[in-house]
N, C-alpha and C positions, 0 to 999 in steps of 0.2 A: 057818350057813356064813359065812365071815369073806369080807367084798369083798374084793376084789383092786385095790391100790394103783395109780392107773393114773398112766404120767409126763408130768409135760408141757413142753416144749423151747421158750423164744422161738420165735416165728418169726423173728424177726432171727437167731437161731443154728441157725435150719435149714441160715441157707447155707455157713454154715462160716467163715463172715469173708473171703468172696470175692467181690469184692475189699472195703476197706476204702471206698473214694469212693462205691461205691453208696449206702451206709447215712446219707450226708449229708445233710443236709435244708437246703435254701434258703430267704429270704426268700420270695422268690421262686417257692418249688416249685410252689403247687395254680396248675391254669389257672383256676380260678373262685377269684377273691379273697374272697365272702363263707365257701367250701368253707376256703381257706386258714386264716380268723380263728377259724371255728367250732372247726377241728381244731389249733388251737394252744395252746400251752399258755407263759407265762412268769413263771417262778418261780426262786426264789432259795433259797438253803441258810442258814438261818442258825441261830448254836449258839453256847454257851461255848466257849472253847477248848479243844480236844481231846475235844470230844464225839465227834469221827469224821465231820467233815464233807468233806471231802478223801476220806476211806476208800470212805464211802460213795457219794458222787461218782463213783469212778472205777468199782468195781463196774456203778453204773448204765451206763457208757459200755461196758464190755465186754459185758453181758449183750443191749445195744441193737444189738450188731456191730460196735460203732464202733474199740474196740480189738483184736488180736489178743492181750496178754496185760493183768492187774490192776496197775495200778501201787503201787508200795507209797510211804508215807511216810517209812517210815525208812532206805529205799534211796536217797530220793533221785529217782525215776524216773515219779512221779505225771505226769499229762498235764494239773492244772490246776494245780500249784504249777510252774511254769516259771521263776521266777527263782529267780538262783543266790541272793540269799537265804533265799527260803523253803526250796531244798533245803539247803540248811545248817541251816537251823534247825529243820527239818522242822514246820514252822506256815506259815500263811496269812497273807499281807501286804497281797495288792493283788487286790481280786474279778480273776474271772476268767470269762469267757459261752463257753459250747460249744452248739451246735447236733446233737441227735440225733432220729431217730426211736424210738418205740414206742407198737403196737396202732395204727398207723395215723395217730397224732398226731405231730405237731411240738412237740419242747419246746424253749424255747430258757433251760437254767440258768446262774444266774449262782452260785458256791461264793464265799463271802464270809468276810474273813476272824472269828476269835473275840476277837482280842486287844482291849481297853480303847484302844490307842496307836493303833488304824484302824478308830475307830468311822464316820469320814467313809466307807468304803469300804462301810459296812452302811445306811448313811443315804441314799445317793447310789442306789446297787441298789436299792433297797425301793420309793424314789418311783419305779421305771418296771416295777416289777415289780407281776403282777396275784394273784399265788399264793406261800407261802413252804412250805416244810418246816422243822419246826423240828427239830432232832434234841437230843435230851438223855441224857446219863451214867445209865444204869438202877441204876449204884455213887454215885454224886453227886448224884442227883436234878436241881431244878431251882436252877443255880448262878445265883450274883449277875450274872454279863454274859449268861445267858439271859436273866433280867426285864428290861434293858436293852435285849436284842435283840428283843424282845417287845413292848416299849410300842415301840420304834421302828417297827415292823409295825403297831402297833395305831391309832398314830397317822396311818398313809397307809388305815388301815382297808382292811387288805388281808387275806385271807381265810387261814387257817394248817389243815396236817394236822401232828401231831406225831407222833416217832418216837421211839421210845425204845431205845437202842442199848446194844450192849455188853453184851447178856443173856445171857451167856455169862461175865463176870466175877463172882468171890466176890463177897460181898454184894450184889449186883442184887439190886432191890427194884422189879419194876412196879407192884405195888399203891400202894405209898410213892410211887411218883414219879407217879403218878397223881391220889392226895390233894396233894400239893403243888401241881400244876400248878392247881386250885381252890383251893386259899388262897393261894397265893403268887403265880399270875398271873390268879386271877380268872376265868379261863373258866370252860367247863362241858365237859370232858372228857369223852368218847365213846367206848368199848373197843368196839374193833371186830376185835381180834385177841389173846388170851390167850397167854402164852409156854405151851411144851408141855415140861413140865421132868417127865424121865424117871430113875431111879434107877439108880446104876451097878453094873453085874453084882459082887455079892458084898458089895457094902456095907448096913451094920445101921442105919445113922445115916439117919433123915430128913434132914437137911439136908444131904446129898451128892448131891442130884437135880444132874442133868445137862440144861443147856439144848441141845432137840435139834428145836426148831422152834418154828410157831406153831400155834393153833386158828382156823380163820376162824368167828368169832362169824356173818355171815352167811348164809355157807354150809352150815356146821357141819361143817364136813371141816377134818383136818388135813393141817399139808402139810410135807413134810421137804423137805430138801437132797439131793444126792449131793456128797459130798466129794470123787470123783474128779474129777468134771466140772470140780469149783471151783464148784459151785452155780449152774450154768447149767442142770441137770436137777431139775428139781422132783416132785416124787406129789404128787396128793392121795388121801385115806383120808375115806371117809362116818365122820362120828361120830355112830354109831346107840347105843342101848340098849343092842345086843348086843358095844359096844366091852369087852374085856378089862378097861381104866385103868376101875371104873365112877367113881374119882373124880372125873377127868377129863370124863367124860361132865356125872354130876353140877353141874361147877364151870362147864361149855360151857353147860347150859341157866340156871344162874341168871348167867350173863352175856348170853347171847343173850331170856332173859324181862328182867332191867336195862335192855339195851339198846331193847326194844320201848315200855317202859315210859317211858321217857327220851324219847326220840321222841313216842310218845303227846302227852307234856303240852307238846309246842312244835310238831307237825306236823299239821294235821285228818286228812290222805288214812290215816294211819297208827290216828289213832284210829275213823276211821271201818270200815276193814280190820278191826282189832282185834274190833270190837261185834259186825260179820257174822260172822269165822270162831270170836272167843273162847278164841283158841289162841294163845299168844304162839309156837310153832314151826311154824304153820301158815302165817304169813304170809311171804310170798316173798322170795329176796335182792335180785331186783330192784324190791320196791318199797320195801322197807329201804334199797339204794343210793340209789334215786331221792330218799329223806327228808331222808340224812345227807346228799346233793349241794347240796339246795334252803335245809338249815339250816345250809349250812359257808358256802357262798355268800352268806348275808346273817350270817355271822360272830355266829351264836348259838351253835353248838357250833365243837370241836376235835374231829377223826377224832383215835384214839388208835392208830398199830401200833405192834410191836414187834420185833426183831433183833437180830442179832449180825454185822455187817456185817464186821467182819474174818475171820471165817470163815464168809462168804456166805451166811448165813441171815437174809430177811427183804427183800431187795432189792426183787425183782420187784414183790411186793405194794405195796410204797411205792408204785413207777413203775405198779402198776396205777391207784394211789388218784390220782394225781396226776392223769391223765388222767379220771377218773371224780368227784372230788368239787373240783378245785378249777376255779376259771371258765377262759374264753376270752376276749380282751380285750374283745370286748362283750359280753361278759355283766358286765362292770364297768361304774361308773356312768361318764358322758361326763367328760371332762378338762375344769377351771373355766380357761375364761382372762381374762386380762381387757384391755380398751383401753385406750388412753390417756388419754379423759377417765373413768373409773374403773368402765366398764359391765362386767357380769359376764358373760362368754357360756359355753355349753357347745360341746363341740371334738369333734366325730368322729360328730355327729348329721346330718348334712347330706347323708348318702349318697356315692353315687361320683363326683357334683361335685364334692365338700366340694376345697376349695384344700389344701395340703399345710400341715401344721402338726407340729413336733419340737421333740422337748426334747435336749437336747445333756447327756447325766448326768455324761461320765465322757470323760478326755482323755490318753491314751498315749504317750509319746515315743518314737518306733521315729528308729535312726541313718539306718536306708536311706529309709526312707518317709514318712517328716516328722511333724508331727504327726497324732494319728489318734483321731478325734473317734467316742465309742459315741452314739449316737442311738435315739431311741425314735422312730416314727413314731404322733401318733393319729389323723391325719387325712392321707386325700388318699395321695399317694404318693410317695416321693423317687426322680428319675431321675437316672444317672450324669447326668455333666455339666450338672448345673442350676444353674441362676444361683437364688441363694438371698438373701433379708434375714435378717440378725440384731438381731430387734426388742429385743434385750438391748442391744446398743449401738450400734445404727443404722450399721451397717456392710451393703457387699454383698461376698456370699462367692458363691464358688463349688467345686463337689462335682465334684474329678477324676477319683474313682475309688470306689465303693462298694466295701465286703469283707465277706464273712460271718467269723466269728472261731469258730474251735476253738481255745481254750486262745491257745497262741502260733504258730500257724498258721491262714492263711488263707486265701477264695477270692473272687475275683471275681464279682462278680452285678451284673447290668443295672440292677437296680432293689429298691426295703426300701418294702414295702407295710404299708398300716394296719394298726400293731396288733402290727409285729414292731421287731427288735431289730438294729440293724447298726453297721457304722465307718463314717465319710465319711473320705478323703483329700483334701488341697486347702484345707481350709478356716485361714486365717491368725489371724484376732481372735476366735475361737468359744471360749467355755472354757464351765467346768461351770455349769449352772443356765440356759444362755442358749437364748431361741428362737430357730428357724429357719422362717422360713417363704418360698414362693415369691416370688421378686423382685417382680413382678408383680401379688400379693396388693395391694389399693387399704388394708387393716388393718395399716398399717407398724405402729402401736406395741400390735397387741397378743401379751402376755406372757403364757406357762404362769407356773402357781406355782414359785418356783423351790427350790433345793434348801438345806437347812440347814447349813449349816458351820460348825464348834466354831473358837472362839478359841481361837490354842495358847497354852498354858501353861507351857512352859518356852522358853527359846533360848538358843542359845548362839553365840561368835562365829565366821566361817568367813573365816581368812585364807590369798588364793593364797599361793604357797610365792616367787612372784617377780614385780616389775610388768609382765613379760610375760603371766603366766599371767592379771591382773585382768580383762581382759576376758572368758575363756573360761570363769571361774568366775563373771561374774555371768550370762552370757549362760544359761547351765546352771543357775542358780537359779532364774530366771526361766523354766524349761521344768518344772523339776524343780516349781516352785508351781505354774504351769498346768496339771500333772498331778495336781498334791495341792493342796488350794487347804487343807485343814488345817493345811498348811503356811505360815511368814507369813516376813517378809525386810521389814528398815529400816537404814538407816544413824542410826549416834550421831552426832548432828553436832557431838559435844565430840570424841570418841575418831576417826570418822574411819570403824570397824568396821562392819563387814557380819553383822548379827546376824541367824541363819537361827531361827524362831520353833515349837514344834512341838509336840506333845500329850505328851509323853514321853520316858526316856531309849531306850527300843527306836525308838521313830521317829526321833528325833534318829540313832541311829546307824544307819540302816537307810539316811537322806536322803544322809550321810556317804559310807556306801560304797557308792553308787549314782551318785556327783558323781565318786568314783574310777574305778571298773571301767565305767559306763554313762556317763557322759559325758567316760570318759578327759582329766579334768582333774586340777592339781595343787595339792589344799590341804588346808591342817589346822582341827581343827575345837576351839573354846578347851573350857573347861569346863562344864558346863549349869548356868543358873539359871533362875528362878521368875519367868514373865512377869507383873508386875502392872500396875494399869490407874491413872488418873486422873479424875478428877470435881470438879465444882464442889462446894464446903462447903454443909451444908445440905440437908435432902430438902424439896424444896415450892419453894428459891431460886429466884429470876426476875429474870433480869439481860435489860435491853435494849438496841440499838443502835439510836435509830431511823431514822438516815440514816448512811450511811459511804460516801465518795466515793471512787474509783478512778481517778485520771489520773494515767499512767506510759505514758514513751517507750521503747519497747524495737526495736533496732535499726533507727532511725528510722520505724517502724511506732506512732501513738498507740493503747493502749487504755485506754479512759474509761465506767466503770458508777456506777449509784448504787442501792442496797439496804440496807432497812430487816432485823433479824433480831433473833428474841428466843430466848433457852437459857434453859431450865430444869429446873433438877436431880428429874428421876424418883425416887420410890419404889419399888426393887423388891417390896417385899413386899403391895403394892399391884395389883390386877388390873388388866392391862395392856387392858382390854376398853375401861376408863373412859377414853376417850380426845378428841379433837375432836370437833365435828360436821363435818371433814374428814378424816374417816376411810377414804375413797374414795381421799384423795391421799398418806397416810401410810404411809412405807416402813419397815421395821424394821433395823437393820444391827448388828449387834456390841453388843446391848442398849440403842441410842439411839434415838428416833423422829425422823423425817425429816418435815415437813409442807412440802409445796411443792402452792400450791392456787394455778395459771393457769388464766387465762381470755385469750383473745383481744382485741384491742380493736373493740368494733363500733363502726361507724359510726351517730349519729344525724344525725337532721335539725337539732338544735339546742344548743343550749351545755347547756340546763338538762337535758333527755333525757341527755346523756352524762354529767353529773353525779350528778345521779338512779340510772345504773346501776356509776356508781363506789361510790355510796355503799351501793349494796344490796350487791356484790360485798363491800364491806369490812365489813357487819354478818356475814354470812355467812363470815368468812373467805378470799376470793379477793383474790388478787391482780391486779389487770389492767395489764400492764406500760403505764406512761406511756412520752412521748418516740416514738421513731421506729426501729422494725429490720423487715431481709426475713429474722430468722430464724422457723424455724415453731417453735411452741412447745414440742414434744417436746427441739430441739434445746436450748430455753434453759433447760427443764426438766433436763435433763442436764447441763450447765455449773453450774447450781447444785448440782444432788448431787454433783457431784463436788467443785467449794467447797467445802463442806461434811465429804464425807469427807476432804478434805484437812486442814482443820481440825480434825476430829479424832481424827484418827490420830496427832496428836504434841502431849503435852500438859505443861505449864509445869514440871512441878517435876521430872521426870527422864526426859520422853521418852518415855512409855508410851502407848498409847494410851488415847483419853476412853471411857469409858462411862455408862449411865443420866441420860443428857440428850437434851430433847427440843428441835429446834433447827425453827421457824417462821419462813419468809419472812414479811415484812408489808410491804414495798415493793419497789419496782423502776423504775427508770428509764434507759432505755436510750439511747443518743447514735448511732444510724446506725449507719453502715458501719464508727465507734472501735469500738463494742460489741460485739466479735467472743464467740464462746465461752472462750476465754482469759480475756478482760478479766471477763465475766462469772466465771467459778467464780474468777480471783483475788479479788476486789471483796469476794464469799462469802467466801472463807478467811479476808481480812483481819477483815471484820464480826463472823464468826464466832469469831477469835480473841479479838476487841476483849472481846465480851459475856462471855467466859470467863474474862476477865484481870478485868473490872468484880466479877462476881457471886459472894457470896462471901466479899468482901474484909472486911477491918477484925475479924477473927478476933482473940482472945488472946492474950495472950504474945510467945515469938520468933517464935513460926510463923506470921506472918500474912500466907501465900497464901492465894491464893482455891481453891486445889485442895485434895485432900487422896490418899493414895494408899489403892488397893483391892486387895485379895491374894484369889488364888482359893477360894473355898469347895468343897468336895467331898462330894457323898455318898457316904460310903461302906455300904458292905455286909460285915458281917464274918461268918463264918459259924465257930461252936469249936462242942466237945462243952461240954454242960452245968455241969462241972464248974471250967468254964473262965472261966467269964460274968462270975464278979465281979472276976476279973484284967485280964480287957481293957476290961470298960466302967471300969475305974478309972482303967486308961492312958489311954481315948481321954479322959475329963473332964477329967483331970488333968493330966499329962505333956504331952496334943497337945491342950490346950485347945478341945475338941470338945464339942457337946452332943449326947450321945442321946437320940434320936427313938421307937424305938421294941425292944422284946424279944418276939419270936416263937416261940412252940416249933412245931417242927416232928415231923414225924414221930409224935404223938399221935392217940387216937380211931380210932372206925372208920371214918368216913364225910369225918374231914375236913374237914367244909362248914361249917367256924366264920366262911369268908372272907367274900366280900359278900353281902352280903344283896339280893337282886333279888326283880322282880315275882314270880319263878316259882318254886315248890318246885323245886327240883335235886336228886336225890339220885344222888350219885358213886357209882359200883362199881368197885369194887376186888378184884381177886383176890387171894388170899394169896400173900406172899413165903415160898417153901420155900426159896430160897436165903440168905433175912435175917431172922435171928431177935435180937432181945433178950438174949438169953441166951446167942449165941455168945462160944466164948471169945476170938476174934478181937478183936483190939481194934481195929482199923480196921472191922472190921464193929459194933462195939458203938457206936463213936462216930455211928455215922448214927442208932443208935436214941435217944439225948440231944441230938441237935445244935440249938442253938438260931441264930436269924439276928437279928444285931445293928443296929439302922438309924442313922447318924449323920452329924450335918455338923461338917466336921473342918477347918480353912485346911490347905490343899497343904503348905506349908510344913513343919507338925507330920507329915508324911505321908513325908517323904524317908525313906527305908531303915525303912520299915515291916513292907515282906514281911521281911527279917531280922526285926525284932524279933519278930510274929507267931509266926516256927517259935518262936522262945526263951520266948515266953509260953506254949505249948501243944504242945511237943511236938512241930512240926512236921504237927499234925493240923489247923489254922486255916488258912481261905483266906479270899480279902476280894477286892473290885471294887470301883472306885471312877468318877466322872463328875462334870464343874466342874455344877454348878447356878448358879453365880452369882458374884459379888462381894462378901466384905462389908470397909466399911469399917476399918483398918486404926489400933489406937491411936495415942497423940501418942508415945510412946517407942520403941516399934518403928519407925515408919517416920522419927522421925531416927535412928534409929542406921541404920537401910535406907542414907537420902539422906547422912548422913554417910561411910558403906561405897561407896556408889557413886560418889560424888565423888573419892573418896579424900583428905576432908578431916579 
């Protein structure tokens, strides 16, 4: 006798979506704050583009009660793409954090975007986020800006469940995108859910099966949709022996014995289970869930599900697994911060004393509400109205207003307790990366790790339309970088020009018409070129300055420094590990190292005592400021970085900024109350320019600066069918003087596991693809079965209008990603003809 399908309804949609405010969830919400952290969850979407991250997003907020209808993408009317660009172009520009409930938890997601030109926007999300969803094209498998988005996650060692969407499209292939996600990003992939792909009434062809739900491998029940609902009503169905499909049955137990087996060789309680009952269907789902929880969490495995999110199958399951396998913010490790003299501490271990400590990730320019700061809380707790430090640039702020944020609406709350995700309003000099911690706090200078930001690589120049409008337009640039710090802004001091700096032509024009319609100002934006950098000649050079004096009267105010500095030109290909034995005080910025090692000056008893500890300070690398100042040393510490980046951020031969130089204080003498912070970082700039202009020099030929110029390198990812391979790797060698790294076939073997080699046998399951066969005549489906992935470092340059060329090499079947990795130095004929072109000599 066949069971009987029984349904099962959210309880979030028991109530009908009445009213919508109930279903909100606040920082705020639990009365017991430890109850709060446990049951919370904060994660982030991230995916290639147009994996279906936005789709899938909104789905979750309707099914949670939060919306009354699904917003669509192509309509325009989604609840997390809210600017008028994104709905225009219907993609993801600038993350986006909503707040819902489900099963009793608080999630707070952030939907990030997929595009290459706002990778800042995946990088910034990631570092405050404790959990990701990956979603990947089940037609596309695992594309080049997933592996990107992936070591980005991988590297905040944040814990990931992957979904594999769009199982509903011809050639879907979970098995395939399954072996990929093992060779191509290296995990260890986990099926935890089999697509349940059913044959359509009247058809002879195997490969016409119909995607029409999932199997739960743990449960062993399948579970369908209802399409009237919109997939708010779910069944599940026991998958017994005596199921009809015996294939299906069949293909459920050697996925659910894989699965046991999998588990086994990385979990004891699993294999100890195993020994007693000797049944790999014997053993329960909830000690299955308990296994895959305790092994996602220490980021051994990937949960694998699977859906079809545009036609609401697969949802729920996701938002169950999210609550169930990925952590609560303590159950991550404590946040590193560190002091000012370069101590390491852990941040959020101190209990409900602990003093309040935030990371400031992400910074929003609203017309009515000023700036509006996302904040992470890991310690302590932020109260409206608190008088704050920002140990990023020793400034006091204060917090006039907290907001919770759904999309582009929001709510007022009292207070963003440990461990959750909020806006601050109020706060003036805070931008992205910076800490905040209580005014009060006696730990002024210590600093969260802060956040990675890409050098842009194109800019172009952005002139008002009238010299009334110059003001409105820099003041709006200077918001518009506050917001995007990917974004860069310099003046030519030949031309005069306001050159806006930025990762690309879609961001460049995205920043464009955002300065139009969003900060209703009036101006044009010139042509895009190739931002390149500057460097001293030479890898290993070492140019010194060991005294350079600073006396200059500026409106009738003296200030007077003196500072010793040595630059030297870095090796990038060199491991950046080998560094000082003051590696405590060594900052990294835009590929240069920063070494600024103070000490205080202690008082001895006697001449020879304070000599004696000058002399130890300078075997060891300290500096201990001579002469006479009442500043504290964080602040003179800061006057000189800032020196410093002054210096080099604009370098000799046409104004680019310096890279792969490492720049060492080795003196300092200060003069009183002359030696202001000013006097100090000029004093820097100048020193710093001096040793740059020295080191270098006496080169061959006409050209004999001490610089030389650097053009971006890129790696690229190209991905063609097979047949394709000896056309474009001949182009990237040849044509875009590129060198290829590496040729991968993809889609090969059964098992896949050619990828890394680790401590532990893995062996990957895969179920078979009924929807992707080899042999279809489809040639969009034939091409996944050939496709190979191209690996190559290529200059930016040779890379302009590539995607054209790409279709014209292959058919329009070739897709490709690319990301700067580096610098490399730039020959003696290109960059005169470069300096000749920009001169316009």
């Amino acid at each position: 006798m066949a069971l009987k399908p029984r349904p099962v309804l959210s309880p979030e949609l028991k109530k009908g979506f009445m009213p919508i405010q109930s279903n909100r969830w606040y920082s705020s919400h639990a009365h017991k704050t430890e109850v709060a952290i446990k049951n919370s969850r904060n994660i982030g979407i991230i995916a290639h583009i147009d994996a279906g991250k936005t789709t899938t997003t909104e789905r979750m907020l309707h099914y949670a009660g939060f919306t009354r209808k699904i917003g669509d993408v192509d309509s325009g009317d989604t609840i997390m793409d809210y600017m008028k660009q994104e709905r225009e172009r219907g993609i993801t520009i600038t993350s986006a954090a909503i707040t819902f409930g489900w099963n009793d938890h608080r999630i707070n997601l952030i939907d990030t975007p997929g595009h290459v030109d706002f990778t800042i926007e995946v990088e910034r999300s990631i570092r405050v986020l404790d959990g990701a969803v990956t979603i990947l094209d089940a037609v596309a498998g695992v594309e080049a800006q997933t592996e990107t988005v992936w070591q980005q996650a991988a590297r905040q060692g944040i814990p990931r469940i992957a979904f594999v969407n769009k199982m509903d499209r011809a050639g879907a292939g979970f098995g395939r995108t399954v072996r990929e996600m093992r060779t191509r990003l290296g995990c260890r992939p986990v099926v935890v859910q089999i697509p349940l792909m059913e044959q359509n009434l009247g058809s002879r062809s195997s490969n016409d099966a119909e995607f029409n739900g999932v199997v739960d491998v743990l449960t062993m029940e399948i579970l369908r949709w209802d399409s009237d609902s919109k997939g708010a009503t779910m069944t599940r169905t026991p998958l017994t022996e005596t199921y009809v499909d015996q294939d299906l049955y069949m293909e459920a137990v050697r996925a659910r014995v894989a699965l046991v087996e999998q588990l086994s060789a990385l979990d004891e309680h699993i294999i100890e289970l195993f020994l007693t009952l000797e049944d790999h269907l014997a053993i329960e789902a909830k000690d299955l869930q308990a296994a895959i929880r305790r092994l996602t969490l220490s980021s051994t495995i990937v949960p694998v599900l699977c859906g079809a999110s545009f036609r609401n199958i697969g949802v729920q399951p996701l938002m169950d697994s999210i609550v169930d396998y990925l952590p609560s913010p303590d159950e991550r490790p404590a946040a590193i911060g560190r002091m000012a003299d370069g101590k390491v501490v852990e941040i959020g271990n101190g209990g409900a004393k602990e003093r309040l400590c935030a990371l400031a990730f992400k910074v929003v320019h609203d017309a009515r509400r000023g700036p509006m700061v996302f904040v992470r809380v890991y310690a302590g707790q932020l109260n409206e109205r608190a008088q704050l430090w920002n140990s990023s640039t020793h400034t006091k702020e204060r917090a006039n207003k907290l907001l919770q944020m759904y999309a582009m609406d929001v709510e007022e709350i009292p207070h963003i307790t440990k461990g959750n995700i909020g806006v601050v309003l109020g706060l003036k000099d805070t931008r992205t990366g910076d800490t905040l911690l209580d005014a009060h706090d006696a730990r002024k200078g210590l600093a969260l790790s802060g956040i990675k930001v890409p050098s842009p690589v194109f800019f172009a120049s952005v002139e008002p339309m009238s010299t009334s409008d110059e003001k409105p337009v820099e003041e709006a640039l200077k918001a518009l970088i506050r917001e995007d710090p990917s974004l860069g802004m310099r003046v030519d001091e030949e031309t005069g020009q306001t050159l806006l700096g930025g990762m690309g032509e879609l961001h460049l024009e995205v920043a464009k018409e955002r300065l139009v319609s969003d900060f209703k100002v009036k101006a044009e934006m010139g042509r895009m070129r190739i931002s390149y950098k500057e460097t001293m000649k030479g890898a290993g050079t070492v140019s010194e300055v060991p005294q350079w004096e600073y006396d200059r009267e500026i409106l009738g105010k003296r200030g007077r420094a003196r500072v010793g500095v040595t630059v030297e030109r870095l090796d990038p290909s060199e491991d950046a590990a080998e560094t000082t034995s003051s590696a405590d005080h060594l900052e990294e910025h835009d590929g240069n190292e920063i070494v600024i090692s103070l000490e205080e000056q202690t008082v001895k008893s006697d001449e020879a005592g304070s000599q004696a500890a000058t002399e130890r300070a300078s075997l060891s690398g300290v500096v201990i400021p001579s002469g006479s100042t009442d500043l504290p040393i964080p602040v003179i510490r800061t006057s000189i970085k800032n020196g410093i980046l002054s210096a080099l951020s604009r370098g000799p031969l046409l104004g680019y900024a310096q890279t792969y130089l490492r720049v060492r204080l080795t003196d300092l003498h200060l003069y009183g109350g002359e030696s202001t912070p000013a006097a100090i970082s000029s004093c820097v700039s100048a020193a710093v320019t001096e040793a740059i202009a020295q080191g270098g020099s006496g080169g061959s030929g006409s050209n004999n600066s001490s610089s030389v110029l650097l053009e971006p390198i890129m790696d690229v990812r190209v991905e063609v069918a097979e047949k394709d391979v000896g056309t474009v790797m001949g182009d990237i060698s040849g044509t875009r003087r590129g060198r290829v790294l590496s040729l991968d076939g993809e889609g090969q073997g059964e098992d896949g596991a050619q990828g890394d080699e680790d401590e532990t046998e893995f062996q990957v399951y895969a179920p078979p693809d009924s929807t992707y066969t080899a042999s279809s005549s489809s040639s969009s489906v034939a091409t996944m079965a050939d496709r190979k992935s191209i690996r190559a470092r290529v200059p930016l340059s040779s890379m302009l209008g590539y995607d054209a060329a790409l279709r014209a090499l292959t058919g329009g079947t070739g897709n490709f990603a690319m990301e700067v990795v580096g610098y490399g130095e730039m020959d003696y004929d290109r960059q005169r003809d470069l300096i000749k072109e920009m001169r316009g000599g």
